[in-house]
N, C-alpha and C positions, 0 to 999 in steps of 0.2 A: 513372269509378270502376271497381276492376279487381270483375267479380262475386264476391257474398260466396255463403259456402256453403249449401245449403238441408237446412234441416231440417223433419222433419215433426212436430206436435203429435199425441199418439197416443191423443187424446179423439177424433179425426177416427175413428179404427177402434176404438172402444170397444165395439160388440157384436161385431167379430171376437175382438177381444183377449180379451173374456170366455169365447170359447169355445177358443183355442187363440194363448195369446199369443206366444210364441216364432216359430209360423208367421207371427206379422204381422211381428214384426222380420224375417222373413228375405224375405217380400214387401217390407216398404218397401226394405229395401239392395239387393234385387235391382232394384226400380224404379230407382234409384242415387241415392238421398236420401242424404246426408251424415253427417244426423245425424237424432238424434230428442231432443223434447220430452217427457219423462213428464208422464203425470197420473193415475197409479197405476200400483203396481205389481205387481196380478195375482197376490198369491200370491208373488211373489220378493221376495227381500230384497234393497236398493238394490246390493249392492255382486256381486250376481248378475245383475241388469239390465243392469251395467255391462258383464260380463264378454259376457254375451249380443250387446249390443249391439257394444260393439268387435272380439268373432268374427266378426261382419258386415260390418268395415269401414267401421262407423261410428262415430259420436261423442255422447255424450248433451252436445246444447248448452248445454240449461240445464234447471229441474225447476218442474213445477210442485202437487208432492204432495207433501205437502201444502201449502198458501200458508202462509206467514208469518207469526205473531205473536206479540203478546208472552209468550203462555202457553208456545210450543214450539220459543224458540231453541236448548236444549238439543237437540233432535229434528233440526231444520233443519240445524244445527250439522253434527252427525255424518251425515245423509241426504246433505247435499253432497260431504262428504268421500271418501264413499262411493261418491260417483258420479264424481267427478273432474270437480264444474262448482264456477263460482266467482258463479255467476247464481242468484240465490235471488228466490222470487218472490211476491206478495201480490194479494190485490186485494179493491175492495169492493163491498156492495151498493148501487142509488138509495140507498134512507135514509142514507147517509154522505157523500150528497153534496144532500138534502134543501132544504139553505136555508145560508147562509152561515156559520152555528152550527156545523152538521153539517160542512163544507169544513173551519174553521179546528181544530174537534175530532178531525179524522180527519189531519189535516194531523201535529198534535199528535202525533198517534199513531204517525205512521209515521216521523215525527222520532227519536222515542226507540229505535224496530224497528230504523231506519237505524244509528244509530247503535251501539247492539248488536252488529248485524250487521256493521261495517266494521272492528269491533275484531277479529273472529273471523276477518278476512278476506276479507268473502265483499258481496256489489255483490246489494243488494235492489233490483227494480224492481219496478214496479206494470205490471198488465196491466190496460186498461181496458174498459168495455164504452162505452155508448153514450146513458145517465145522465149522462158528466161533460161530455155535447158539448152539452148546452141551457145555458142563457142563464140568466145572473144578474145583476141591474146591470150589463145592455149588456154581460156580456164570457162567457167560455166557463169553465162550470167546474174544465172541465180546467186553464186559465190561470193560476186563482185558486189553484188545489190547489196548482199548480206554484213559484207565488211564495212559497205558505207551506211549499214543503219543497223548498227546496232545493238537496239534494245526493244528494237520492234518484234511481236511475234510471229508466226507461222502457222497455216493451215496447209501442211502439205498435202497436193492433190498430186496425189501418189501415182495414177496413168499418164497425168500429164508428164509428171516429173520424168517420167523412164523414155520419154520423148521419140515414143514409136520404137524403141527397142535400143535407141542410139547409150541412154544414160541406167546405169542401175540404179532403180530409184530405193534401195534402201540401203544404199551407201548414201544417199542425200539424207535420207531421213535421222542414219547414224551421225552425222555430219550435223544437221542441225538440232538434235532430240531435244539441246536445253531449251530450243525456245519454241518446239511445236506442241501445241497444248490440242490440238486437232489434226486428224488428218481425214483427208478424203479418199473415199476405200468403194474405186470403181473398176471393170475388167472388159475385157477386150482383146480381139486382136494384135494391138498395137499395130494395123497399121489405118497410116492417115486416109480420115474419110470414112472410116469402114463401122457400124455400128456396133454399140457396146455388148454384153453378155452380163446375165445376171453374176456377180461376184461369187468365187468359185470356179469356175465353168472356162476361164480362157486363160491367159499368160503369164498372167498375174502372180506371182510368190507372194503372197500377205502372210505367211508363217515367219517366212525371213522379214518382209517388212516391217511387220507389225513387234517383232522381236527386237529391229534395231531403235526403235523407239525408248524414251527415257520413261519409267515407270511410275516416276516422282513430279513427271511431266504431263506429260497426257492425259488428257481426259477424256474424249470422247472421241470415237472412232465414227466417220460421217459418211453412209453410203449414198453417193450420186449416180445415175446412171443420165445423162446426156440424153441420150437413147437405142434405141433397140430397136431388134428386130422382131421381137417376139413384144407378147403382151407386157407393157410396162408394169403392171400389178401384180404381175405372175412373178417377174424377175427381180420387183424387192421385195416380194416373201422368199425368195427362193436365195437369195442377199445374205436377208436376216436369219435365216436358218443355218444357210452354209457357215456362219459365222459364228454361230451362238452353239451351232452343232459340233462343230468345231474349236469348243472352245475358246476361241477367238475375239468373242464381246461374248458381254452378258444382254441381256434383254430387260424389259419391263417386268417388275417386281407385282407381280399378283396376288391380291389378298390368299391367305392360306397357304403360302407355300413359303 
């Protein structure tokens, strides 16, 4: 598979960002990330972020500010438009995935979102946490959510998925590849509580993961890191490298080369 482009989620640098956000776009492009992930936007208005962003050489992949619903497609609608992504994005709490009730009513929900949303244009995926990886009647949350919606997409967040060591998460990834056009590509320990590591460095197999992904699918590989224990600025240069050095993603395309 030829590597897909790496993007950065920019909740990874959310206390740089509050203090000076412009300067963190121009540190991630300079690290040579491709693109970035919003999750707010700092005082600019979306279609200033954009402008921000692509004087850098980069690309806003997809948004995640706000998530999705049925109250603010009007909002989501024109927020995307504004950014020039076609990735809109959701997600929810444990309680929404609670007990089988909770799966099929949220299922419900994101049905109607989807659908909304696909007349407007625009490819809603769900971003998960690590709630939908436990076990309900012998099978994985996530599983169950997926049979009741769908045509909905996917942003697999790949450490959650593996759910502290309980799930392989790229048996999920194989499992869902037609419909993840993103994943989230963070590392760690795996266990709960415990802070993350720059990608590369902990438990993580992203050669297999990133392997069982669909080729004709995916677009962009999205590194988050929660957080850390070490300097957060250190650990997504050291992300983006492990990845790109690694043949793994590609980076930001620089004049002259």
């Amino acid at each position: 598979m030829d590597a897909k482009p790496v993007s950065l989620q920019l909740y990874t640098l959310r206390e740089a960002s509050g203090k000076d956000f412009p300067a963190v776009i121009r540190a991630v492009s300079g690290i040579g990330y491709a693109g970035v992930e919003p999750a707010g936007f700092y005082g600019l208005k979306p279609r200033e972020l954009r402008k921000l962003v692509e004087d850098q050489g980069m690309r806003v992949s997809s948004n995640h500010g706000p998530w999705s619903s049925p109250e603010n497609f009007a909002q989501i609608i024109d927020t995307a438009g504004e950014l020039g992504v076609q990735l809109v994005s959701s997600g929810f709490g444990p309680e929404a995935f609670a007990d089988m009730a909770a799966i099929r009513a949220t299922a419900e929900k994101v049905n109607l979102m989807d659908e909304r949303l696909r007349a407007a244009g625009l490819t809603l995926f769900l971003h998960n946490h690590w709630w939908e990886f436990d076990l309900i009647d012998g099978r994985l949350k996530y599983d169950v959510f997926a049979e009741l919606a769908p045509t909905v997409a996917f942003e697999i967040d790949t450490y959650w998925a593996a759910n502290f060591g309980a799930v392989d998460p790229a048996a999920v990834v194989k499992r869902h590849a037609k419909r993840a056009p993103l994943l989230h590509i963070k590392d760690g320990p795996l266990l709960k509580d415990q802070p993350m590591v720059a990608v590369g460095s902990g438990k993580m197999d992203f050669r297999k993961l990133i392997g069982a992904a669909d080729p004709k699918v995916l677009q962009w590989l999205v590194v988050e890191l929660d957080e850390c224990a070490t300097d957060m600025l250190q650990a997504v240069r050291a992300s983006h490298d492990w990845l790109v050095g690694n043949g793994l993603a590609s980076g930001r395309k620089r004049p002259g080369r």
